[in-house]
Each structure stands twice: as structure tokens, then as C-alpha cells.
Residue, then its C-alpha position, 0 to 999 in steps of 0.5 A: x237157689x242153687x242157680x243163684x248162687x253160681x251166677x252171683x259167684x260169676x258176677x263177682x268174679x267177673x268184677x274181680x278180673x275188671x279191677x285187675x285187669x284196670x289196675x294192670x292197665x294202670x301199672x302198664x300206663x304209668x310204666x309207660x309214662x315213666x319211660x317216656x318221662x325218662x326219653x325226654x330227658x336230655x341226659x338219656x337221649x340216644x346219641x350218635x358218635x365217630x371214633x378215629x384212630x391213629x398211629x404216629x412215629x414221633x423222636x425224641x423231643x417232638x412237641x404235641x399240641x392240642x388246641x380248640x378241642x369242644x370237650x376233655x383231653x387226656x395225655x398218657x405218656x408211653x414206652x417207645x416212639x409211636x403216638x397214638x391218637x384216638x378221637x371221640x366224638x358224640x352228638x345227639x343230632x348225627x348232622x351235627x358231627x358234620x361240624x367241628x372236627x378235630x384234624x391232625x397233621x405231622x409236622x418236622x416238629x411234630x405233631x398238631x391237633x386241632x377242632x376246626x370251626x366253620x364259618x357256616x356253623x348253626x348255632x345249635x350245633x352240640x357235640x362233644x370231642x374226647x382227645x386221648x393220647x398215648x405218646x413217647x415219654x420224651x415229648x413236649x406238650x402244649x394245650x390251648x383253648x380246652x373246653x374240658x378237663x385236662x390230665x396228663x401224666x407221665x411226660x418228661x418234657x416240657x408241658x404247657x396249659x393255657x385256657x382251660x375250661x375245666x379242671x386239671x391234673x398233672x402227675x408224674x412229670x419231669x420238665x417245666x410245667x405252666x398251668x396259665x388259666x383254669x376254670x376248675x381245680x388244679x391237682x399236681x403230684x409233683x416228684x422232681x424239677x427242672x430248672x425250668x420249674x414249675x408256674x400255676x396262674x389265674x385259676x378259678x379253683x383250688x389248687x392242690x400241690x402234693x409234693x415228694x419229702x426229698x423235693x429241692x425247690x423254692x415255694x411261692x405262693x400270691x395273690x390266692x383269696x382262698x388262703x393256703x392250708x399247709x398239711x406238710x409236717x415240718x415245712x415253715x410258711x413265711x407269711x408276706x402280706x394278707x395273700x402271700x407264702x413263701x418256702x424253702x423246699x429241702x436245700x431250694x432249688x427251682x422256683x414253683x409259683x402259684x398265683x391269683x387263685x380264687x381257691x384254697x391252696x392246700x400243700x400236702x405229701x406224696 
């Protein structure tokens, strides 16, 4: 009887181990399967990249231009005259680095900082350039064909943005600013003007203007469907028709003008 008791207790615990251990099999498969879930994502794919660095000597009044650049820019405005370029660039494919590359070339003028494409480029090609400058305050500044956002700050010279493919954020600026084609909002922090003034057009987004409460300047705002939500106590919109503002700035000045935005226009303060 005695006997019969321990081998019964042996079966049992023998079926014991058999469950665990397919339940730990079953554990074990399913983590398994959710990493492999995950290593399929496109989002958690390793990826392969290039960086270069770059050092410039730039005067005052030298013009910085940035054009046909696969993914975001940033511009940092600095103390001193050297530029500093710094190129990211990431693929999933490490062939496909071979393609689009940003060039930089120094020019009497400046500085020139462009994606070229190839003529033989396969159309799968996906990668990504990151551009991040750190240049003297006393430059100018154009942006062209961006598809990515765009921030610059810091820059007394005059800054010019055309056809970008994301959103863009200006701050601390001290010379004319053109912002003509955005396909993402706007944010600007503007403390002073030049005569130049400053002109936001064609954007696909909202545009938010924040403005310091001793700022002289003469406020246009047309053709925006999103209408204009004034957060500015005290400042009087005089209204022109269904779509068009207009504002007189402290003792008025230069113009700002904002026009055809299929966003809201929100004004607020510093």
C-alpha cells in the first residue's frame, strides 16, 4: 500500500512538471512572438546612419542657405564668427545612404547647404537628413524646399522660408522675416522689427504670433478661413470683410502680414 502511495505521488508530481513546464514553453513562445511582432514593426527596425561635422569661419553679413533637405532643420544662432555644420543622416537600408547627400561649399558669400539627388536613384530609397547649425548672430538666412520642420532662433539677420514641409517656429529674430508656404503650423515670438518687417503666406496650418507689449508695428491679417482668436488685452481688431484684420501695434511701425492660412490665427503675448 505503502509502495502505491509513493509511485502515485511520483505520477502526480510528474504531471505537475509536464504542465509547468508547457505552461513556461507557452510563456517563452508568446514572448517570443511579441518580439517578433515588434521586429517587424517599421518603427523599431534597426537602422544605420552617417554623421558629419564641420567647422566654418563666416563675417558678419554672411548668408546661410539651406535648401532640398530630406528631413528637419534647425538653426541656432551663436557668439563669435564660426559655423558649425552637423549632418545626420539614417536609413534602414545602409545602400540607401548612398543616395541624397547633403554638400556643403563656402562660398565669397557664404555658406550653401544642399541635398543633391542623382539621376539613377531607385525609387525605394528612404532616408532621413537631420541639418543642425550653430552660426554667428550676425548672418542672414534662407530655407528652401524643407521636408521637415523648421526652427530657427536667435538670428539678427534677415530670415527667408519657402516651401516647407512641416511645421515652423521662429524666436528671437531681429531682421525681416518671410515665411511663404508651410504645410504645418506656424509659431513666432517676435520681440522687434525692422523696417523690413515681417510677411507669413500660403500656410496650411495655424499661425501663432506672440508678440512683446512694447512692440511698434502695424498688424495685417487676410484671406485666413480659420478666422483669428485675439488673446492680446486691449488690442482693438478692426474687422474688413469675412476673412480680414487689421491693428495698429503700440505707435505703428512696420508692417506684419499674415495671409491665406487655412488655420486659426491666434495672437497672444510674450
Amino acid at each position: 500500500m505503502k509502495d502505491r502511495s509513493i509511485v502515485s505521488s511520483l505520477v502526480s508530481g510528474a504531471v505537475a512538471l509536464l504542465i509547468l513546464g508547457g505552461h513556461a514553453k507557452q510563456q517563452k513562445a508568446e514572448a517570443v512572438n511579441v518580439n517578433a511582432g515588434s521586429a517587424g514593426n517599421e518603427a523599431t527596425k534597426a537602422v544605420t546612419g552617417q554623421e558629419s561635422h564641420q567647422t566654418y569661419q563666416l563675417g558678419a553679413g554672411a548668408h546661410v542657405d539651406v535648401s532640398y533637405i530630406s528631413g528637419p532643420v534647425s538653426v541656432e544662432a551663436t557668439d563669435g564668427s564660426s559655423a558649425e555644420v552637423h549632418i545626420y543622416r539614417t536609413a534602414q537600408n545602409s545602400d540607401d545612404l548612398a543616395y541624397r547627400k547633403v554638400f556643403v561649399e563656402q562660398t565669397s558669400l557664404g555658406l550653401t547647404i544642399r541635398q543633391k539627388t542623382g539621376g539613377n536613384e531607385p525609387s525605394r530609397v528612404n532616408l532621413l537628413n537631420r541639418v543642425v547649425l550653430k552660426l554667428p548672430r550676425q548672418v542672414s538666412v534662407s530655407g528652401k524646399n524643407i521636408s521637415g520642420d523648421f526652427n530657427i532662433s536667435g538670428i539678427g539677420g534677415a530670415v527667408d522660408l519657402n516651401a516647407i514641409s512641416g511645421s515652423v517656429k521662429a524666436m528671437q529674430l531681429n531682421g525681416a522675416l518671410t515665411v511663404s508656404g508651410a504645410s504645418g503650423e506656424v509659431r513666432l515670438a517676435v520681440e522687434r522689427i525692422n523696417d523690413a518687417g515681417l510677411r507669413v503666406s500660403n500656410v496650411s496650418g495655424a499661425v501663432y504670433l506672440r508678440l512683446t507689449s512694447d512692440l511698434n508695428a502695424e498688424l495685417s491679417i487676410n484671406n485666413t478661413t480659420g478666422g483669428v482668436s485675439n488673446k492680446i488685452e486691449g488690442l482693438t481688431l478692426q474687422g474688413v470683410g469675412p476673412s480680414n484684420y487689421s491693428a495698429r501695434l503700440g505707435s505703428g511701425g512696420p508692417r506684419i502680414v499674415v495671409s491665406n492660412v487655412t488655420g486659426a490665427v491666434v495672437l497672444q503675448r510674450i
